[in-house]
C-alpha positions in Angstrom: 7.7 139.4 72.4 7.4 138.6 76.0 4.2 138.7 76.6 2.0 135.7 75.3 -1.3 136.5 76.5 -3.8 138.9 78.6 -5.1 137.0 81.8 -6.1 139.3 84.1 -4.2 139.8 87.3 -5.5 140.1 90.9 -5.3 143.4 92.3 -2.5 143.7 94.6 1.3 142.3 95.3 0.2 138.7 96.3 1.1 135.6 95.6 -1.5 135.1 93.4 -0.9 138.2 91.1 2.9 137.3 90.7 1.8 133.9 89.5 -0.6 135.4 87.5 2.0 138.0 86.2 4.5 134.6 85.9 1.9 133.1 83.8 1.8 136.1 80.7 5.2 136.3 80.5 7.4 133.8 77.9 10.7 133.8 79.7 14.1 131.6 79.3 14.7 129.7 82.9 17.6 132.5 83.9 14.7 135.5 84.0 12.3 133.2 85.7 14.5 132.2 88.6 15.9 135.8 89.2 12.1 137.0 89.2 11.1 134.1 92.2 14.3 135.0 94.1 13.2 138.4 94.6 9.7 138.0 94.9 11.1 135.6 98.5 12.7 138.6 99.1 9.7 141.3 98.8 7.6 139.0 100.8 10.1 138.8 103.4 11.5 142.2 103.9 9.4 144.9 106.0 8.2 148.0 104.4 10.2 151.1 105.3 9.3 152.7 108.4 10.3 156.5 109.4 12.1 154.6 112.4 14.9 154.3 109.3 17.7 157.0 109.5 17.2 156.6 105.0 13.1 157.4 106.0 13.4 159.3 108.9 12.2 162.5 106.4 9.9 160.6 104.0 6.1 159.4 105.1 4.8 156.7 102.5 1.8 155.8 105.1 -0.3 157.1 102.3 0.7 154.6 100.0 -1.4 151.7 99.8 0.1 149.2 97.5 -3.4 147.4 97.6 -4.4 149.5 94.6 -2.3 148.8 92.6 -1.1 145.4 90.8 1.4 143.9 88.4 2.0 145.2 84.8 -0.1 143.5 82.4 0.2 142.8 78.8 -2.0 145.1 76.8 -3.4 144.8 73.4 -1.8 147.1 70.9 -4.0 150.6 70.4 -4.6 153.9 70.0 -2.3 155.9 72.6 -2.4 159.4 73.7 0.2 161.8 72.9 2.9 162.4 75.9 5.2 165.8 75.3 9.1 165.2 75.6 11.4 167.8 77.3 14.5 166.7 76.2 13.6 166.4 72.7 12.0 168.8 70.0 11.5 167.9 66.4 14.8 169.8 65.8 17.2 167.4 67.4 19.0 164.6 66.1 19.2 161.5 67.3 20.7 157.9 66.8 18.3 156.3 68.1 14.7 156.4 69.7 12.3 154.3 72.2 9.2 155.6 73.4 6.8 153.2 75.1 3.4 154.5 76.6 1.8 152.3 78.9 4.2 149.4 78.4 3.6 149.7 74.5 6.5 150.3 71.9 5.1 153.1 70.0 8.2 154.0 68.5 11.5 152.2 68.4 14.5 153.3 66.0 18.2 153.2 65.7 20.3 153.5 62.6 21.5 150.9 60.6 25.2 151.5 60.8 25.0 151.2 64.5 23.0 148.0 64.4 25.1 146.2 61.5 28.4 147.2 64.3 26.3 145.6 67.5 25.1 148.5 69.6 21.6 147.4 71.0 19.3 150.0 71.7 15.3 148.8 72.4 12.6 147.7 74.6 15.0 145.7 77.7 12.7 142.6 77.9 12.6 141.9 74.4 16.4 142.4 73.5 17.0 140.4 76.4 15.8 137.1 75.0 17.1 137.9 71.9 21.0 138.6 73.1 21.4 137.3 76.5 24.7 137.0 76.1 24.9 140.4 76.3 22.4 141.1 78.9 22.4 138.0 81.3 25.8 139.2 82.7 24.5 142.8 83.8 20.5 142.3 84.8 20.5 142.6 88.2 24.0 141.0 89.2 26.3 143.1 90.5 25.0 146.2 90.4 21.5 147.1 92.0 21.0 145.0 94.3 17.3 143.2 95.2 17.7 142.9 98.6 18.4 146.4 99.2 15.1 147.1 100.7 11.2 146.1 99.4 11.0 148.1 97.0 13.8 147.0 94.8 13.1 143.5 95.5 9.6 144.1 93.8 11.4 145.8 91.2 13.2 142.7 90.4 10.2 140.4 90.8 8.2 142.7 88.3 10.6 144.8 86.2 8.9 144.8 82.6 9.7 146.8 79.6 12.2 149.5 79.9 15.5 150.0 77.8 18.6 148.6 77.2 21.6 150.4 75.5 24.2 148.1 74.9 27.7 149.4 73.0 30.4 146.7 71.9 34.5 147.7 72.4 35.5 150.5 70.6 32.2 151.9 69.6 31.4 155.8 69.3 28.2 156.8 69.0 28.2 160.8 67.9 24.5 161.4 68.2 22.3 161.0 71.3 19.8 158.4 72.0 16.3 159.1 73.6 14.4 157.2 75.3 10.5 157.8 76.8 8.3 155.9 79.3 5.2 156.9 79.8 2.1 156.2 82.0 -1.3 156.7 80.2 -4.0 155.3 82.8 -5.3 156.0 86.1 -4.0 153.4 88.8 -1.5 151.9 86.4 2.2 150.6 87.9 5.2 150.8 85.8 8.4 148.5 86.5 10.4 149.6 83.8 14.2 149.0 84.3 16.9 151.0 81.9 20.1 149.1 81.9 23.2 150.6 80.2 26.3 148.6 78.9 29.5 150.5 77.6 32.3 148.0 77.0 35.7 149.0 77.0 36.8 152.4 75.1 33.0 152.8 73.7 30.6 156.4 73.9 27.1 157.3 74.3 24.5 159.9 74.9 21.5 158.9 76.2 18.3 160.9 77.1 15.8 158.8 79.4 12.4 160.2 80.3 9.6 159.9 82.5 6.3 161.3 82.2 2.4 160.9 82.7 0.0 161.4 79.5 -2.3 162.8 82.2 -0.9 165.0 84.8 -3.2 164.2 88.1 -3.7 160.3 87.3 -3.0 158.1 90.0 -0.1 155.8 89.5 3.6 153.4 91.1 6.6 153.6 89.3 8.7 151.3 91.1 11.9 151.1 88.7 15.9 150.6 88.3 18.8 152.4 86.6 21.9 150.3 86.3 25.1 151.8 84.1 27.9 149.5 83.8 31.1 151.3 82.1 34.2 149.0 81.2 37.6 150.4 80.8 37.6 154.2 78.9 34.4 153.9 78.4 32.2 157.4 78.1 28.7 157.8 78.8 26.7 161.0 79.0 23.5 160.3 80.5 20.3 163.0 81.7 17.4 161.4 83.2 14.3 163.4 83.9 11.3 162.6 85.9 8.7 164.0 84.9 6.1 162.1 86.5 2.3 163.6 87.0 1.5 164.6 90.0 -0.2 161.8 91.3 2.6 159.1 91.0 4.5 157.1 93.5 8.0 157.1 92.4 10.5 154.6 93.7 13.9 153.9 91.8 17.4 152.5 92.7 19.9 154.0 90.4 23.7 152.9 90.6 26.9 153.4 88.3 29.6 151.2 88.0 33.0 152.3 87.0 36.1 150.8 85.8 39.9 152.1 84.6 39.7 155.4 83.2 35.6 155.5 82.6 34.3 158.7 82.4 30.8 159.7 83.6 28.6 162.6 83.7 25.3 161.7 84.4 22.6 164.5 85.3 19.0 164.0 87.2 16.0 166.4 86.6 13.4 166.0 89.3 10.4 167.8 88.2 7.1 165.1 88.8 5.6 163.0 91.3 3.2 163.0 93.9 6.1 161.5 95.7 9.7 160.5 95.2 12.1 158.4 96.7 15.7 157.8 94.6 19.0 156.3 96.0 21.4 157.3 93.7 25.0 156.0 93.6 28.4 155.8 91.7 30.9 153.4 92.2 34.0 154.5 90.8 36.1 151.1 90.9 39.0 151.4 88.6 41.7 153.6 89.3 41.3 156.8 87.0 37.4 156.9 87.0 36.2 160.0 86.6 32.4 160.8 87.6 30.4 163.9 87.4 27.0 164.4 88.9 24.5 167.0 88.8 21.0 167.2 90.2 18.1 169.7 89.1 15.0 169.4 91.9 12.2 171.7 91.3 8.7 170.9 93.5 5.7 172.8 94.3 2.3 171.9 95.7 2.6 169.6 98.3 5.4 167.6 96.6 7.8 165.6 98.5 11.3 164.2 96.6 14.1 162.7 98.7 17.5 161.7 96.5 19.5 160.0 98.4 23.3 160.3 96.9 26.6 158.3 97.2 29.8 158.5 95.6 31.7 155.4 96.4 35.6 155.5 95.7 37.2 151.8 96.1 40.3 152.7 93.7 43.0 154.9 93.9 43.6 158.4 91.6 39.5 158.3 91.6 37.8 162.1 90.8 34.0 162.1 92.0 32.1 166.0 91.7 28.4 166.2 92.8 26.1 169.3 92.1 22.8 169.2 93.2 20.3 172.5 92.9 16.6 172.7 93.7 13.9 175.1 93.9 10.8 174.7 96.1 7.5 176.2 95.9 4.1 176.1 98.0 4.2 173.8 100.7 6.8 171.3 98.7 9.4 169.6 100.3 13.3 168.3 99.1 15.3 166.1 100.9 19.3 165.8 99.8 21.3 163.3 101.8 24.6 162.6 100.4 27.3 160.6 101.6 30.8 160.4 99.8 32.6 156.9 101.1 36.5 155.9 100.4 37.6 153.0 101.2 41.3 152.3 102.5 43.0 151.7 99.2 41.3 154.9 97.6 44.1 156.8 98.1 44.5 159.8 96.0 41.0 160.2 95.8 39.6 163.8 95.2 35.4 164.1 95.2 33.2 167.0 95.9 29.8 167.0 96.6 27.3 170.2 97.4 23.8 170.9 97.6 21.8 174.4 96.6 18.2 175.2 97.6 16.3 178.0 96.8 12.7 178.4 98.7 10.6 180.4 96.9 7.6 179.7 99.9 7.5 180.3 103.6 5.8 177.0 103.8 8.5 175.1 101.4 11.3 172.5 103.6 14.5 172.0 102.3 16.5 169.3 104.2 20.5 168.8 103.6 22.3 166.3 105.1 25.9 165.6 103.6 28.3 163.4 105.0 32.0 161.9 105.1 32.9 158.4 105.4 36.8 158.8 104.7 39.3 155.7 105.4 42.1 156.8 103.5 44.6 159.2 104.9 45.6 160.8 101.2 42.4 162.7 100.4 40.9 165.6 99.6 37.1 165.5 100.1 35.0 168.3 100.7 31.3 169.4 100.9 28.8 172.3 100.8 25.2 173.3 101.4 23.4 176.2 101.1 19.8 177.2 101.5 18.3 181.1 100.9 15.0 182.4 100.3 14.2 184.4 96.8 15.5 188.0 96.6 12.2 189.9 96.7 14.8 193.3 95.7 15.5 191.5 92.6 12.0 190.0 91.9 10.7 194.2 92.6 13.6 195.5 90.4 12.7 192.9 87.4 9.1 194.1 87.4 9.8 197.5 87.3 11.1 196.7 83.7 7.9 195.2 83.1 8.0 191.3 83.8 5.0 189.8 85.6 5.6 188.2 89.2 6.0 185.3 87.6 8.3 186.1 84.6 10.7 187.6 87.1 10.6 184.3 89.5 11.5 182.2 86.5 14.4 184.4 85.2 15.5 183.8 88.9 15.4 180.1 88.7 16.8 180.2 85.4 20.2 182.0 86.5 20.2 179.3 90.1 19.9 176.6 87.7 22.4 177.6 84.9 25.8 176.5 86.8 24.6 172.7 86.4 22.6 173.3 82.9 26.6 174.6 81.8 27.6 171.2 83.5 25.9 169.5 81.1 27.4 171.1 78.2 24.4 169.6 75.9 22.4 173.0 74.7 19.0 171.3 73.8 19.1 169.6 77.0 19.3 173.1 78.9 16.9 174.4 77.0 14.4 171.7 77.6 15.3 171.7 81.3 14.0 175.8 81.4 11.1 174.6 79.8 10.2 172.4 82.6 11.2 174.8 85.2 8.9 177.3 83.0 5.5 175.2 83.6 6.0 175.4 87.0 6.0 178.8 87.4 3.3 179.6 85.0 0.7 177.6 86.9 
């Protein structure tokens, strides 16, 4: 274990409460250093301001990082019960994590994938344990620290998480699922999910996020890193499902080489407030990458994904979907960009965005953009943005739906061209769920 004791920890990001966070931790030299190199950053780098083009459309003055603090190690206890989406009692899996307020409460994976390498488990733990496996990959070479303040506090804090680790050659048939969950008012959670593929290897993996109470207070400030070697396969769906109260703040980048395939799907359900930056870097010629987005908000919810697909290889296939629905007085923000360098040649990458507002008072902002240096391309983009069809919400009542009932059967038919992108049936199912609870309230 990690943690070696439970010393309190001043309120606050301060000096004081990372020395104090230093101080419960039992870390080799490598994790220590990386953790005081990006806490110089945090201090040094300026929060965001709205003055940013990235935050021109998202206002964090209500944030007050004041009341909150650095993860501390907790006692083992009773925890509350925190409902999955994207698994039901029916599905089989390889593997499964779920940790609740930085707590393991569950942590499983069979023993013929174990006895042939594969790690799958709590990150900080099965980082001490094989850091020959992870030392290479934690925050290296692909999210980087110093991007802004946020992910430099991320690397200064990150605790808990998951890693998924699969040697050469290895196919894993089954998915993996993983959970992390907040279950106190005002807690933080830094929980970084790193994912290793070497070369030729597959993997499902199903991450969540939730809250064990849906208006608690709370900061998620995390990381998603995905490192494919050559051939490799990775299916990945990650869905935040964050309560309502929750600051979310993650940096979320791919990493692609020769012939790796990935199709990787985001689900943005929770949060007070989001803020992701989400990127694939398709380096080795032949990467393929598919990525599909399902936003749903009400209230006065605010998500902004920011999206890149970054081609730096030639014969390079990049295909972006995003959809999302907004109710209330909600708002979405989509900005994607889709960058080739010079030697991308050949590169062919597609990127659109869908939103359907279901409120007057509801904002959907899409912004994509071209950043093309290669003269042997095909890139293209769309947006869209429409207003419910009140003749078909009219027409589905007269057969005897409720308002509601006929809203979701709506949503259900926008959503389905990315749920059929998934090609994962549970998973779709799960997602309508979701979509269901919000249109229930």
């Amino acid at each position: 274990m990690t943690e070696t004791s439970t010393a309190p920890t001043a309120v606050g990001f301060s000096d004081e409460s990372f020395s104090s966070f230093l101080q419960t931790r039992d870390e080799p030299v490598w994790i220590r250093q990386r953790r005081e190199e990006a806490w110089e950053k945090f201090t040094a780098l300026p929060m965001p301001e709205r003055s940013h083009e990235e935050w021109r459309r998202t206002d964090i003055r209500g944030l007050r990082l004041s009341d909150f603090a650095p993860p501390q190690a907790r006692p083992q206890g009773g925890t509350p019960s925190v409902a999955t989406v994207l698994r039901t009692n029916e599905s089989t899996c390889s593997g499964t994590l779920m940790q609740v307020g930085g707590r393991v409460i569950e942590s499983e994976l069979e023993r013929s994938l174990a006895d042939r390498g594969v790690l799958f488990g709590k990150l900080d733990d099965l980082a001490l344990a094989n850091p020959k496996q992870v030392e290479p990959h934690l925050l290296t070479r692909c999210v980087d620290p110093a991007y802004d303040k946020f992910a430099a506090l991320h690397a200064a804090l990150w605790n808990g998480g998951t890693l998924l680790y699969v040697p050469r050659g290895i196919s894993i048939e089954q998915p993996l699922h993983s959970l992390v969950a907040l279950d106190e008012a005002g807690q933080s959670d830094f929980s970084h999910l790193l994912i290793v593929l070497e070369e030729g290897a597959s993997a499902t993996l199903l991450h969540e996020t939730a809250s064990a109470y849906a208006e608690h207070a709370g900061l998620h400030v995390g990381a998603v890193e995905i490192i494919l070697g050559k051939g490799a396969d990775l299916r990945f769906v990650g869905l935040q499902n964050w309560g309502g109260g929750v600051w979310n703040f993650s940096h979320e980048r791919a990493l692609l080489a020769r012939d790796a395939r990935l199709r990787w799907t985001v689900a943005g359900f929770g949060s007070r407030l989001s803020k992701v930056n989400q990127e694939v870097v398709l380096e080795g010629q032949g990467a393929d990458a598919e990525v599909n987005g399902v936003l749903f908000t009400d209230r006065s919810q605010h998500l902004s994904y920011h999206t890149r697909q970054h081609h730096r290889a030639p014969h390079t296939h990049s295909d972006l979907l995003y959809k999302g629905v907004l109710e209330d007085r909600s708002r979405v923000v989509w900005r994607g960009m889709i960058r080739v360098e010079p030697e991308a040649q050949k590169t062919d990458a597609y990127q659109r965005n869908d939103s359907l507002v279901l409120s007057p008072r509801a904002r959907a902002d899409s912004i994509p953009g071209l950043e093309i240096e290669a003269d042997d391309v095909r890139c293209t983009y769309g947006a869209t943005a429409g207003r419910v069809d009140e003749d078909q919400v009219f027409y589905s009542m007269c057969r005897g739906l409720s308002r509601d009932e006929a809203i979701y059967m709506i949503v259900q038919g926008f959503f389905r061209g990315v749920y059929d992108r998934i090609g994962l049936e549970s998973v779709g199912e799960g997602l309508n769920r979701a979509a269901a609870s919000k249109t229930e309230r």
